[in-house]
ZAMARGU-4260 file (C-alpha; in steps of 0.2 Angstrom, whole numbers, plus 5000, padded with zeros to 4 digits):
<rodrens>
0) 5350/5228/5597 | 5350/5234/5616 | 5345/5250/5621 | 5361/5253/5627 | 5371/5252/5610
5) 5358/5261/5600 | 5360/5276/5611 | 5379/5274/5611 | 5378/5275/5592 | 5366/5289/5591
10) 5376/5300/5604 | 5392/5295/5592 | 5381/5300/5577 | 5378/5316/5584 | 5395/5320/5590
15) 5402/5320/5571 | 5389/5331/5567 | 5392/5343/5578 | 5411/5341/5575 | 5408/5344/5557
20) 5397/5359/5559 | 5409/5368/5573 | 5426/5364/5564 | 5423/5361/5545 | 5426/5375/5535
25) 5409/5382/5527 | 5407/5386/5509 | 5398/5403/5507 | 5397/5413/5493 | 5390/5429/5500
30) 5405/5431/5512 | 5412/5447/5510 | 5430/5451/5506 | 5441/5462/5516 | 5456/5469/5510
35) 5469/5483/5511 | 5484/5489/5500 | 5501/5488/5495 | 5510/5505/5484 | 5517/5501/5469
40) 5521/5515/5461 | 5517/5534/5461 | 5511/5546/5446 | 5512/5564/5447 | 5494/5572/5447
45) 5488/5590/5447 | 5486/5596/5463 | 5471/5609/5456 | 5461/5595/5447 | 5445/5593/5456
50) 5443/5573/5451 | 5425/5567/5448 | 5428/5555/5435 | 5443/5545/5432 | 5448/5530/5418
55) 5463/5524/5409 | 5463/5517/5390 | 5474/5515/5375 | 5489/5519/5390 | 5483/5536/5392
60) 5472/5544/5409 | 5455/5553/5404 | 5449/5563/5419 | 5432/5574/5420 | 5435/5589/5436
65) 5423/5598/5444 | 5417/5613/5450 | 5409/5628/5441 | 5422/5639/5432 | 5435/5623/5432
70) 5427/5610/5426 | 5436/5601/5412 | 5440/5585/5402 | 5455/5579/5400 | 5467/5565/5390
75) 5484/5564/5402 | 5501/5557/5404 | 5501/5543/5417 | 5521/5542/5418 | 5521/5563/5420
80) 5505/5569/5424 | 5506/5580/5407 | 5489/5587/5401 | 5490/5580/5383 | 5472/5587/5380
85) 5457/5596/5389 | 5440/5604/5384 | 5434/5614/5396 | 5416/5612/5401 | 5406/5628/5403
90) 5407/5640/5418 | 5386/5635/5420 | 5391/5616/5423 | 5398/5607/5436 | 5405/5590/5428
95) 5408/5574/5437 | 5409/5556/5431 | 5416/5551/5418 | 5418/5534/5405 | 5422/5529/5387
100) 5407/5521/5375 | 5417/5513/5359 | 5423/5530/5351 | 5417/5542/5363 | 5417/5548/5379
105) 5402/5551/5392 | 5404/5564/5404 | 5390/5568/5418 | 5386/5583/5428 | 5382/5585/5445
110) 5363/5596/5445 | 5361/5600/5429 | 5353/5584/5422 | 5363/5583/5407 | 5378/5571/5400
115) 5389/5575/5386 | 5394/5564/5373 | 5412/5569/5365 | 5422/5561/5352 | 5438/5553/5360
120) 5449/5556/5345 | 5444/5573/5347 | 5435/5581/5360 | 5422/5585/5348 | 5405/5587/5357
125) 5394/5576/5346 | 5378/5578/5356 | 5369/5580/5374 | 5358/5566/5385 | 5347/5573/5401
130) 5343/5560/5415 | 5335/5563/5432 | 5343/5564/5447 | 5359/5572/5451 | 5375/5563/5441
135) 5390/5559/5450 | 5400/5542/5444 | 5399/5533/5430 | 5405/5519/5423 | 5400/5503/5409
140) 5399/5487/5409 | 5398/5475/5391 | 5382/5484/5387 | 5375/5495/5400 | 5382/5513/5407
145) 5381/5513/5425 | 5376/5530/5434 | 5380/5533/5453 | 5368/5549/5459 | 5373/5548/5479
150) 5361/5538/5484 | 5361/5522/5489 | 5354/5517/5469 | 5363/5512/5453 | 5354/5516/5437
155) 5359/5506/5420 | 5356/5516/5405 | 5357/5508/5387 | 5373/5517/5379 | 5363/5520/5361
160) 5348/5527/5367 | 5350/5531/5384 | 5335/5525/5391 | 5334/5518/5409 | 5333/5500/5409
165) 5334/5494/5427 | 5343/5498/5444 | 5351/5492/5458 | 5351/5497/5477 | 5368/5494/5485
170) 5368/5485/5503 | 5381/5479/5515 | 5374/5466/5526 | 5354/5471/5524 | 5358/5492/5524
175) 5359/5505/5510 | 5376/5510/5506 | 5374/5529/5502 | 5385/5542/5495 | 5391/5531/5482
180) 5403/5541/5470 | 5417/5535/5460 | 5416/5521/5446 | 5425/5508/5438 | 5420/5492/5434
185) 5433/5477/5435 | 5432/5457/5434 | 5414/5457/5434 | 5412/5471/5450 | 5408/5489/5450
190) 5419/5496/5462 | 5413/5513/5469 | 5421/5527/5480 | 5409/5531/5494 | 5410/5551/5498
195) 5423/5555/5513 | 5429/5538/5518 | 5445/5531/5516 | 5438/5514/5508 | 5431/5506/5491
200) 5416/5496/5487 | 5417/5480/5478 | 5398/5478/5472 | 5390/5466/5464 | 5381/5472/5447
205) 5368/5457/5448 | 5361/5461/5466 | 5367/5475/5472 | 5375/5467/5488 | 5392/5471/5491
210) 5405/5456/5489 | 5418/5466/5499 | 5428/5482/5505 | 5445/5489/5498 | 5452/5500/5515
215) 5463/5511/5508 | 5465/5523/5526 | 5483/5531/5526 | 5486/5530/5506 | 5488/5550/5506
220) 5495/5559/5521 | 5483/5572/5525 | 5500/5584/5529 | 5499/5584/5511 | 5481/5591/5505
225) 5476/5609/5507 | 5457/5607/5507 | 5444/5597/5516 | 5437/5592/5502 | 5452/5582/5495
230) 5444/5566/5497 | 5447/5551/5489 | 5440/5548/5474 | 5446/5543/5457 | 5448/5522/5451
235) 5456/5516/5436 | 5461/5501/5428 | 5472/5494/5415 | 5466/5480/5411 | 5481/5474/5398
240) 5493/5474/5411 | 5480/5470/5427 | 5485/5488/5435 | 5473/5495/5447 | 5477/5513/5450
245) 5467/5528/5464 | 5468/5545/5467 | 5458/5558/5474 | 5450/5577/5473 | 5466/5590/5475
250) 5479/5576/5476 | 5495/5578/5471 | 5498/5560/5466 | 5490/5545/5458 | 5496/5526/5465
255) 5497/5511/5458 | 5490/5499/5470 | 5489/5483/5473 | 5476/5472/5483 | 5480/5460/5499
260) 5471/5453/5511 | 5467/5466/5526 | 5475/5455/5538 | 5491/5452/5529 | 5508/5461/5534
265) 5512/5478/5530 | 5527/5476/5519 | 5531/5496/5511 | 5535/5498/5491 | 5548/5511/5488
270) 5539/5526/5478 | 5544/5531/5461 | 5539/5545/5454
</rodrens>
């Protein structure tokens, strides 16, 4: 072969190469996700309910709010916004997350170290846990709670014994996501509130990395809220009917959401109370 056609061949060789790697499309799994919102419907929500912790089960809410003084749990209404029932939680505790186990319910608090285990059917306390750390969301997956604290860490606990059996450290792109709040866990993904942003966490429960970002700016008009700490914060899911519903500390509503791609086009849902 001649010089000259083995170095047309290699220059042709290298040009579909370089062809394939500029303009073929490239599968990677650890691309995130980016995504934005469309309003379904709206839910009335007490405007007074400082939200820390926020599930839906059985086509009822249960809510744990905060603060000392005010702190409650709560079984709700999604269609009114009626309190069907609520324990208060002594003036000493300040409760935040919240999350069903089989027949109860576990419910956090924020300095105190301790979570409380409460009959659903009832409210009944049944007994206490303590952890470390502060406890802000929480959530479960097939056989582990999952505890947010505001850190950048995730901590599994068994639900039966409440030991710690491992943790994560949530990452976007190499650095620590902190401030993690609110939890739900959906297809496979702990979602998370982070503390004073307009956005959502899509985390993966294996590695910690986060698989994309929910960016929920504009969802409640701040001309609506009465207090600078009426954040977002609250995600719940209904899992029979694939409804994925977020509200916030002080808000006077609850949407119904769902998920689109951040780039696609704006089109508005008419509200229904």
């Amino acid at each position: 072969m001649k010089f000259q056609e083995l170095g047309a061949r290699l220059q042709s060789c290298w040009a579909v190469v370089l062809f394939v790697l500029v303009f073929s499309p490239v599968s990677n799994s650890s691309a995130q996700t980016s995504q934005t919102y469309r309003i379904v419907h709206t839910y009335p929500h007490d405007q007074q309910a400082f939200t820390q912790g926020l599930f839906y089960a059985d086509g009822h809410l249960y809510e744990s709010t905060g603060k000392e003084g005010r702190s409650s749990l709560r079984e709700e209404d999604l269609e009114t916004g009626r309190i069907l029932r609520m324990q208060l939680v002594s003036d000493k505790y300040f409760a935040e997350g919240l999350t069903d186990w089989k027949n109860t319910l576990v419910q956090l608090t924020w300095q105190s170290h301790i979570a409380f285990v409460y009959d659903r059917s009832t409210f009944r306390l049944l007994r206490t846990f303590s952890y470390n750390g502060e406890g802000w969301g929480l959530t479960h997956d097939a056989k582990s709670l999952i505890l947010s604290d505001g850190t950048a860490t995730l901590r599994f606990f068994d639900p039966e014994t409440f030991h710690e059996t491992r943790r994560i450290t949530v990452e976007d792109n190499g650095k620590p996501v902190k401030e993690l709040n609110e939890l739900e866990y959906i297809h496979g993904e702990i979602y998370a509130n982070i503390w004073h942003a307009d956005r959502i966490a899509r985390i993966s429960p294996a590695t910690g990395r986060v698989v994309g970002w929910i960016d929920l700016k504009g969802l409640m008009p701040r001309s609506q809220l009465t207090d600078d700490e009426a954040v977002l914060n609250g995600i719940a899911y209904d899992g029979g009917h694939d409804r994925l519903f977020v509200t916030g500390k002080l808000w006077p509503k609850i949407f119904e959401i769902t998920l689109v791609p951040a780039k696609a086009k704006f089109v508005p849902v008419k509200h229904t109370q």
